[in-house]
MARBA-3410 file (N, C-alpha, C, O; in Angstrom, 1 decimal):
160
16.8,-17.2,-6.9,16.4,-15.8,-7.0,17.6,-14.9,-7.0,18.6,-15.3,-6.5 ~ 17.5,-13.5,-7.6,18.5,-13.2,-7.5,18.3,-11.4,-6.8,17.1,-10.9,-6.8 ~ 19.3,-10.8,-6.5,19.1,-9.4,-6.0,19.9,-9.2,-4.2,20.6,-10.1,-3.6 ~ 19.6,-8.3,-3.9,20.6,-8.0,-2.6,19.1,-8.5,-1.4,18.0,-7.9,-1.1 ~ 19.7,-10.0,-1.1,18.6,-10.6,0.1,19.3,-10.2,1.4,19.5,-11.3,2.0
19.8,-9.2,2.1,20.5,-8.6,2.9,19.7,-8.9,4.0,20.2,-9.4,5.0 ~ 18.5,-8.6,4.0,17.4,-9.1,4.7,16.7,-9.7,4.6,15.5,-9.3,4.9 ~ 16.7,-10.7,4.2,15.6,-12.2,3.5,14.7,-12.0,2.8,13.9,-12.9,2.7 ~ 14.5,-10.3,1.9,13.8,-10.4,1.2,13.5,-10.8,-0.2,12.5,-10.5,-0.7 ~ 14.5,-11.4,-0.8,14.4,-12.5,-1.5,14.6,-13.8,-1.2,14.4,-14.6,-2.2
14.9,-14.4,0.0,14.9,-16.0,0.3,14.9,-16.3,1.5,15.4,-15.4,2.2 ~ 14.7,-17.0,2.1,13.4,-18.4,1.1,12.7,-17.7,1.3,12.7,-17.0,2.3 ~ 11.5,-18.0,0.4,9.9,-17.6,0.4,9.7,-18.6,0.7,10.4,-19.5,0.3 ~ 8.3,-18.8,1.8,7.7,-19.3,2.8,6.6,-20.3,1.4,6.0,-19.8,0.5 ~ 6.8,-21.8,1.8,6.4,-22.7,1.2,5.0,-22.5,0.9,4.3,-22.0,1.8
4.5,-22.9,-0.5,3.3,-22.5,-0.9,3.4,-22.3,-2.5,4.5,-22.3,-3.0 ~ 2.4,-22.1,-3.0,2.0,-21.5,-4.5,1.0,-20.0,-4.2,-0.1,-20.1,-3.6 ~ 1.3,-19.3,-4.5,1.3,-18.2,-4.8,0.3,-17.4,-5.9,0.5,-18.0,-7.0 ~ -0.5,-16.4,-6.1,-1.7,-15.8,-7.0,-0.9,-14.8,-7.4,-0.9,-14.7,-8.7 ~ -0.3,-14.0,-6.9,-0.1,-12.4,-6.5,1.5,-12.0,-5.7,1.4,-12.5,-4.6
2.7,-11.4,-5.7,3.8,-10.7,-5.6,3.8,-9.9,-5.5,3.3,-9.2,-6.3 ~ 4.7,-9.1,-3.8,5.1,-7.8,-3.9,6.0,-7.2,-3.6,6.1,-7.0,-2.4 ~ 7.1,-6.9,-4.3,8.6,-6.7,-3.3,8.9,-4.8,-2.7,8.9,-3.7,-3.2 ~ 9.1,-5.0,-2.0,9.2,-3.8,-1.5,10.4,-3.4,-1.1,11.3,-3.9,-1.8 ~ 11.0,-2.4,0.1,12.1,-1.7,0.3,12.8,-2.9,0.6,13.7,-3.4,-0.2
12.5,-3.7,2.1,13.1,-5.1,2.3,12.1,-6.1,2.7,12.3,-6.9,3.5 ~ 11.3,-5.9,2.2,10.7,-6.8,2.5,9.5,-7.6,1.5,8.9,-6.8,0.7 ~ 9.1,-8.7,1.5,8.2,-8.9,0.1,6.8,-9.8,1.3,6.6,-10.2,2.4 ~ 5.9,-9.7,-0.2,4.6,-10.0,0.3,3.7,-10.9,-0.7,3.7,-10.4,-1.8 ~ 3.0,-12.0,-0.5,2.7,-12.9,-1.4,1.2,-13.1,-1.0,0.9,-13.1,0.2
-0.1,-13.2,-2.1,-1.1,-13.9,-2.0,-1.3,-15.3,-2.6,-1.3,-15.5,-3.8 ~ -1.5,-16.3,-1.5,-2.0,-17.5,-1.7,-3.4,-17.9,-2.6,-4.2,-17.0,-2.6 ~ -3.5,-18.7,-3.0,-4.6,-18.8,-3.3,-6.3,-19.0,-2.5,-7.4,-19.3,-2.9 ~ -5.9,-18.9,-1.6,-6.8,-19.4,-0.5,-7.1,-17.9,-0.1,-8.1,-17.6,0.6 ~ -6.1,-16.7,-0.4,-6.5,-15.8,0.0,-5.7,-15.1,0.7,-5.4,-14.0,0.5
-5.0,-16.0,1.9,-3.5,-15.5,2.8,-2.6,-14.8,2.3,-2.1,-14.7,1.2 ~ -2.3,-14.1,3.5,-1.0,-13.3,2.7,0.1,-13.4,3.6,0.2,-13.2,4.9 ~ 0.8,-13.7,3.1,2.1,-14.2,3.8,3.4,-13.4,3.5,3.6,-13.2,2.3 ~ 4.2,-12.8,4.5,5.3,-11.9,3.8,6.6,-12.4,5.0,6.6,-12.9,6.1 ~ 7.6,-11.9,4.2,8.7,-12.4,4.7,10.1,-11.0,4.3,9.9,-9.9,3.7
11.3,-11.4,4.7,12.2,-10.2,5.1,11.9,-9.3,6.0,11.0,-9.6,6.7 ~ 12.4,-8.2,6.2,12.7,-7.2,7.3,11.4,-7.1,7.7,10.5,-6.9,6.9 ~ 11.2,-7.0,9.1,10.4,-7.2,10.1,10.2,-5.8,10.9,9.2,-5.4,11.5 ~ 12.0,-4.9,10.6,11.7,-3.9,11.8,10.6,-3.1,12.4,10.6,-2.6,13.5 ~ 9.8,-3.1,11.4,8.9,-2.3,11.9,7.5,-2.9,12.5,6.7,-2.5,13.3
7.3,-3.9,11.8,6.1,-4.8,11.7,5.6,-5.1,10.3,4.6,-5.7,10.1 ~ 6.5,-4.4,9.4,5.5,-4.9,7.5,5.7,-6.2,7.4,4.9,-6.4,6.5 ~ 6.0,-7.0,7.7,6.5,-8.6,7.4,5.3,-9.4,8.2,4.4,-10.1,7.6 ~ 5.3,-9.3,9.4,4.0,-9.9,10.6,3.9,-9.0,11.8,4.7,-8.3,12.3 ~ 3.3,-9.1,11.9,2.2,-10.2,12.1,1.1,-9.4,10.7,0.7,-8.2,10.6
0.8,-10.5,9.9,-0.1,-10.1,8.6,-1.4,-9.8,9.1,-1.7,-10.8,9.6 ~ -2.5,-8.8,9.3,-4.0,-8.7,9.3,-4.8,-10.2,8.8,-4.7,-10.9,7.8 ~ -5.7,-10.4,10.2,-5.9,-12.0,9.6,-7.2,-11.4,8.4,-7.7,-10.3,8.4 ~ -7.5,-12.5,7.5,-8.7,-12.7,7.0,-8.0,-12.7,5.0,-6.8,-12.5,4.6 ~ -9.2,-12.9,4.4,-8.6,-13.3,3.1,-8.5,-12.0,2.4,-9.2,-11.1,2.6
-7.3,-11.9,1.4,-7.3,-11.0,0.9,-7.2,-10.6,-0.9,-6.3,-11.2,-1.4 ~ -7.6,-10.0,-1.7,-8.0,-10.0,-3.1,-6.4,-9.3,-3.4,-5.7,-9.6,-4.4 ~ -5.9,-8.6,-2.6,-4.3,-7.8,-3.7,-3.6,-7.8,-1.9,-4.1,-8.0,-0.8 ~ -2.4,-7.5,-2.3,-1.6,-7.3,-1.4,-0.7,-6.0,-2.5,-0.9,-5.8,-3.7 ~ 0.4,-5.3,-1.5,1.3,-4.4,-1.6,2.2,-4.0,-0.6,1.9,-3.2,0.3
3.5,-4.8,-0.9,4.5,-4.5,0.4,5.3,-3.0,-0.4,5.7,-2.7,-1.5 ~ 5.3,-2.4,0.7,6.0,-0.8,0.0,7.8,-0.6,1.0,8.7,-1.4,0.8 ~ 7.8,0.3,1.7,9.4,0.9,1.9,9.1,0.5,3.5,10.0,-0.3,3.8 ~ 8.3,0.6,4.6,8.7,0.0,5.4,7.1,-0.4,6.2,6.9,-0.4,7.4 ~ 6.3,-0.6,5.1,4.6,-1.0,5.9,3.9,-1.7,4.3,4.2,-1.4,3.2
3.1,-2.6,4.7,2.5,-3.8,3.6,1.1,-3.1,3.2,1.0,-2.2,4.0 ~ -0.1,-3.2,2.4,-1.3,-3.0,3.0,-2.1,-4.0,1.8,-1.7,-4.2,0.6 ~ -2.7,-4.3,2.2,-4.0,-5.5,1.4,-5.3,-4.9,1.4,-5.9,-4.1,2.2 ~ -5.5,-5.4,0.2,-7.4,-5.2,0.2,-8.4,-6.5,0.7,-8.4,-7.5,0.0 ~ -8.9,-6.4,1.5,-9.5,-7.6,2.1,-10.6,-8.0,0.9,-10.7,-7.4,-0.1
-11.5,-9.3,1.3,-12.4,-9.8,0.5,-13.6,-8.9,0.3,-14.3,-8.7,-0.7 ~ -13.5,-8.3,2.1,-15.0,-7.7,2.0,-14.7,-5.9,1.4,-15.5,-5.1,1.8 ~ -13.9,-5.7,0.7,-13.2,-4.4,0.3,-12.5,-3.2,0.6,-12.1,-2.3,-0.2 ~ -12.5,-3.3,2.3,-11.9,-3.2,3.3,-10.4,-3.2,3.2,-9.9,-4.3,3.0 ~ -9.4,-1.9,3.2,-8.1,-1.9,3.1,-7.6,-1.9,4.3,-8.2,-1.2,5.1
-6.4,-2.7,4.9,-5.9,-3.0,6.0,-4.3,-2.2,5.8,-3.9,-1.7,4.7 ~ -3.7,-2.2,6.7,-2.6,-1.7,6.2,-1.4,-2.2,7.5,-2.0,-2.3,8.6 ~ -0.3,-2.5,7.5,0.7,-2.7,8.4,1.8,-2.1,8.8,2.0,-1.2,8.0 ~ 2.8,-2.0,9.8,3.9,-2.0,9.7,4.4,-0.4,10.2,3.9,0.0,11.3 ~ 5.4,0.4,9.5,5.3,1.7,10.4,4.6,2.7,9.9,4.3,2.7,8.7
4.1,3.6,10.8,2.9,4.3,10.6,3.2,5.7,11.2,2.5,6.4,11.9 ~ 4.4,6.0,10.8,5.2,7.3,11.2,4.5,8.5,10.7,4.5,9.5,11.4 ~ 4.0,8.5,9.6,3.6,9.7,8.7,2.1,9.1,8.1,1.9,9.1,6.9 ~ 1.3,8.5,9.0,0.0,8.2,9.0,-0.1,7.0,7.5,-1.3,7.0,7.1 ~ 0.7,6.4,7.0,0.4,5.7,5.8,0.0,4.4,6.0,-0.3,3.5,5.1
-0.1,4.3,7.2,-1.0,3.0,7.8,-1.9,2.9,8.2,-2.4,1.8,8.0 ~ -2.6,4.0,9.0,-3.8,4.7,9.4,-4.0,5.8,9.8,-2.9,6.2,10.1 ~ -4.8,6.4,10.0,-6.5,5.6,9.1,-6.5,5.3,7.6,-5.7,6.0,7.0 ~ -7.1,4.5,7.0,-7.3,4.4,5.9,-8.7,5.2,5.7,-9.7,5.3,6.4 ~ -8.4,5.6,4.7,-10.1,6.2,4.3,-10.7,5.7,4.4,-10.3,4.5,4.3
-12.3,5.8,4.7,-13.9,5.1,4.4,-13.8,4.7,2.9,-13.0,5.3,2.1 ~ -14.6,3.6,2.5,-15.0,3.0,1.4,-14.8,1.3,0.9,-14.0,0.5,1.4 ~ -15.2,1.2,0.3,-14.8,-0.2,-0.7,-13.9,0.2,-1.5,-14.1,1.2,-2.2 ~ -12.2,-0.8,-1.6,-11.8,-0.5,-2.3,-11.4,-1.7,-3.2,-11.3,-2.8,-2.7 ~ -11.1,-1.6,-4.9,-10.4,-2.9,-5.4,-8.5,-3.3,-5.5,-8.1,-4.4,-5.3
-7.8,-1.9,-5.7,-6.2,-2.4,-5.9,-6.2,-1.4,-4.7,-7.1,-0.6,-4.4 ~ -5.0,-1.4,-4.0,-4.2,-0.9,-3.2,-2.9,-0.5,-3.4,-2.3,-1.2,-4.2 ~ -2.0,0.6,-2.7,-0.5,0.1,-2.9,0.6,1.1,-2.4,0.8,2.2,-2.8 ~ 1.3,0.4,-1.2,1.8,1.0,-0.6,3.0,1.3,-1.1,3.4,0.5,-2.0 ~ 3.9,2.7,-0.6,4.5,3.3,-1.6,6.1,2.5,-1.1,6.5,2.2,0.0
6.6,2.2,-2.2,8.1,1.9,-1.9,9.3,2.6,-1.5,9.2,3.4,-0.6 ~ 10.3,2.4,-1.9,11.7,3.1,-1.1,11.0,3.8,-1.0,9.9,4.0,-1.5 ~ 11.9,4.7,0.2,11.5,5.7,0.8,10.3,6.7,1.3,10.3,7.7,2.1 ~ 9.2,6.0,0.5,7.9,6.3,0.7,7.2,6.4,2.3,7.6,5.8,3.2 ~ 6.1,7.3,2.5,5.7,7.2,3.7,4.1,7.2,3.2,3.4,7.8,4.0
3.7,6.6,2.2,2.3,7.3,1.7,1.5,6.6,1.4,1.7,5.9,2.4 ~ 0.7,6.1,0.8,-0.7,4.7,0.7,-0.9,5.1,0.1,-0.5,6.2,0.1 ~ -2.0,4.4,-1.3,-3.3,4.8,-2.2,-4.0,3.8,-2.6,-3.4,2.8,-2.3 ~ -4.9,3.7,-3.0,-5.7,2.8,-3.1,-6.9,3.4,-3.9,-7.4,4.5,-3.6 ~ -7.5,2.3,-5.1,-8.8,2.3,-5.9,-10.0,2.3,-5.5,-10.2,1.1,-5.0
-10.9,3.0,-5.3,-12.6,2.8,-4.8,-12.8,1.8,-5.4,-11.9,1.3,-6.1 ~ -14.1,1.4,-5.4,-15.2,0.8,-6.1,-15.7,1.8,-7.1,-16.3,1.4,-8.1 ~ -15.6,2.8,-7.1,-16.0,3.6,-8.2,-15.0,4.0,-9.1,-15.3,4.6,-10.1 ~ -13.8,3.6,-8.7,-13.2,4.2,-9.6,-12.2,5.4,-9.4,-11.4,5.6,-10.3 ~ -12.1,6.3,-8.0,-11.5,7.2,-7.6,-10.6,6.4,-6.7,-10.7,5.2,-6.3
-9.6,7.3,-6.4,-7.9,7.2,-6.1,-8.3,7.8,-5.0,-8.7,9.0,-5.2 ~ -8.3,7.5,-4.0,-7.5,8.4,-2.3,-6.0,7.7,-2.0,-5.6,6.6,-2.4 ~ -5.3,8.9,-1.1,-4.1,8.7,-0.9,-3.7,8.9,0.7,-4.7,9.0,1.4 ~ -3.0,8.9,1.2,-2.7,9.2,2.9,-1.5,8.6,3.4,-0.9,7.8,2.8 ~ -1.3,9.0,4.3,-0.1,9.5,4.5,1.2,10.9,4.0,0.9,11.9,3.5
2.6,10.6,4.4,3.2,12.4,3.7,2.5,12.5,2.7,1.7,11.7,2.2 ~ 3.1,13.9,2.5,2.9,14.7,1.6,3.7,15.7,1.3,3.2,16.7,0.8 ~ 5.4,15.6,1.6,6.1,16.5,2.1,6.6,16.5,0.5,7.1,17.5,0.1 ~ 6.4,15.5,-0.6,6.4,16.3,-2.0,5.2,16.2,-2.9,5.3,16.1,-4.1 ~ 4.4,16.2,-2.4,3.2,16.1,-3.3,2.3,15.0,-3.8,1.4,14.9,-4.7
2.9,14.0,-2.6,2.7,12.4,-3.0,1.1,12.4,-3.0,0.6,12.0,-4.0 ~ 0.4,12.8,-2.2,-0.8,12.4,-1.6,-2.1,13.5,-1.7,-3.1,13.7,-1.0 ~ -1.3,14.2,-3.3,-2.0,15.5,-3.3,-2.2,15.2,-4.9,-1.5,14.7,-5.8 ~ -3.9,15.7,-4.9,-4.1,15.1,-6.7,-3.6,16.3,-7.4,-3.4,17.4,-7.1 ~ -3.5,15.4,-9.1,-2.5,16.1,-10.0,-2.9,17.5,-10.0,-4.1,17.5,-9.8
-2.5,18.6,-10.2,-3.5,19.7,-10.8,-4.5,20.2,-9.8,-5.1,21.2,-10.2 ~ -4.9,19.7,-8.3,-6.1,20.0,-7.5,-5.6,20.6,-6.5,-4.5,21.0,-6.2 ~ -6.8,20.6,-5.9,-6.7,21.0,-4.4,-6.2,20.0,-3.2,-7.1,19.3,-3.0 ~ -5.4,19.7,-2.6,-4.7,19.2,-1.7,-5.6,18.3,-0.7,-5.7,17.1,-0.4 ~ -6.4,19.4,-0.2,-7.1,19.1,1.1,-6.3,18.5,2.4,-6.7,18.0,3.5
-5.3,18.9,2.1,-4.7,18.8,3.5,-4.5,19.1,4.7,-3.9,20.1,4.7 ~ -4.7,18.7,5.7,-4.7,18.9,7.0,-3.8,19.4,7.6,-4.0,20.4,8.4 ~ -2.7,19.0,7.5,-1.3,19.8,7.8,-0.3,20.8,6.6,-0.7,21.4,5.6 ~ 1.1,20.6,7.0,1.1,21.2,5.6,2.5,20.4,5.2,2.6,19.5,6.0 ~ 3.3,20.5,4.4,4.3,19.5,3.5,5.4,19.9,4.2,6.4,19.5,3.7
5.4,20.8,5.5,6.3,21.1,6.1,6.9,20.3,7.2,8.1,20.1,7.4 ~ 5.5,19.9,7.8,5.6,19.4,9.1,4.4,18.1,8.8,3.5,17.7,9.6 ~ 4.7,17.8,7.4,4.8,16.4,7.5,2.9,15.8,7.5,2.6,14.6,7.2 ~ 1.9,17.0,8.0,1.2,16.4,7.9,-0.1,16.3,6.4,0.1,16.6,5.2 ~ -1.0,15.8,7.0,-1.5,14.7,5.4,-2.9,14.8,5.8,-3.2,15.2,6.9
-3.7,14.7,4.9,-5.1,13.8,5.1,-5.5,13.2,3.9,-5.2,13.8,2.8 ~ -6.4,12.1,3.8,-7.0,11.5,2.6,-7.3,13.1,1.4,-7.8,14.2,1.6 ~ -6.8,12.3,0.1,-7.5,13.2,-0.8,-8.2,12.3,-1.8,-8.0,11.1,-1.8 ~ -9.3,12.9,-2.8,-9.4,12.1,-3.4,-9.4,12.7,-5.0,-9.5,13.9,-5.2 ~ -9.3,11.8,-6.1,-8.7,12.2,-7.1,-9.8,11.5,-8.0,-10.4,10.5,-7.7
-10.1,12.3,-9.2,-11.4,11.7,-10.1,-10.7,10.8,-11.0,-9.5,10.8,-11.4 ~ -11.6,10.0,-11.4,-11.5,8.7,-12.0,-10.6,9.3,-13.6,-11.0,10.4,-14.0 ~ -9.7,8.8,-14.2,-9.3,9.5,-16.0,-9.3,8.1,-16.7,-8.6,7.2,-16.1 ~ -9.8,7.7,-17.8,-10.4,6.7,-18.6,-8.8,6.6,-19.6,-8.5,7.2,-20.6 ~ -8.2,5.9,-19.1,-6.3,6.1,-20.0,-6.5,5.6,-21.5,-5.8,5.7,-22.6
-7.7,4.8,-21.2,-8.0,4.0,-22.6,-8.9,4.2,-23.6,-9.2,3.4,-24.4 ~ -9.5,5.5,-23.4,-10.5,6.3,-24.2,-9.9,7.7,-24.6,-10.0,8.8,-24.0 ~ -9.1,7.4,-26.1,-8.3,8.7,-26.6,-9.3,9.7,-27.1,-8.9,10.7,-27.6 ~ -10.9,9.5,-26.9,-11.7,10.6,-27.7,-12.0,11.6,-26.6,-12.4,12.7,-26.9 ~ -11.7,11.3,-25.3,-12.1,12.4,-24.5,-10.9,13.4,-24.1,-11.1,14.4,-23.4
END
């Protein structure tokens, strides 16, 4: 493998075959096929382990916290949780997930229907839908956030 493993986040990956890949600030995160998710490199905060038990459909290691979508569609999240991008997670079923990288402090994640919520900062507009209303709880000053949520846009239907 190649790249700056300064922190073991390129080597060794922990023995197994693998579904799914996530490399993040330092640290990476892998789905098994059985479901597990296993991550390795920088630990400081906790993104690496201890992993949320139970099986998982995606994984996403970001800048210094991991989060997975579980089987039952349930998003879990890890690691530091300085600027709430670990919890709470919003209410819902969701399908992809993905925690934000370098320097990021922020989450988002796919409903089951199709809508985008985000959480965590918001100190540039991470967590705030394009063009909308914010709904924020604090303000981009002082860091604070709350779930927003963003309508579904069809990327693959040029007639609308």
């Amino acid at each position: 493998m190649l790249g700056d493993n300064s922190r073991g986040q390129v080597s060794p990956v922990p023995a197994g075959t693998y579904t799914a890949v996530s490399a993040g600030k330092d640290h990476s995160c892998g789905r098994q096929p059985s479901g597990t998710v296993v991550c390795w490199g920088n630990n400081d905060w906790g993104q690496a382990s201890p992993v949320p038990a139970g099986s998982h459909t995606a994984v996403s290691a970001g800048n210094e916290h991991s989060c997975g979508v579980q089987t039952s569609g349930s998003v879990v999240c890890w690691g530091d949780n300085s600027r709430g991008q670990v919890s709470p997670v919003p209410s819902g079923t969701y399908t992809a997930v993905s925690a934000s990288g370098s320097h990021g402090s922020h989450s988002c994640g796919v409903k089951t229907e199709g809508t985008v919520v985000c959480w965590g900062s918001n100190t540039s507009g991470q967590a705030t839908p394009w063009g909308g209303a914010s709904g924020q709880e604090g303000t981009p000053e002082n860091g604070g956030s709350a779930p927003v949520r963003i309508l579904p846009v069809d990327l693959l239907d040029e007639t609308k």
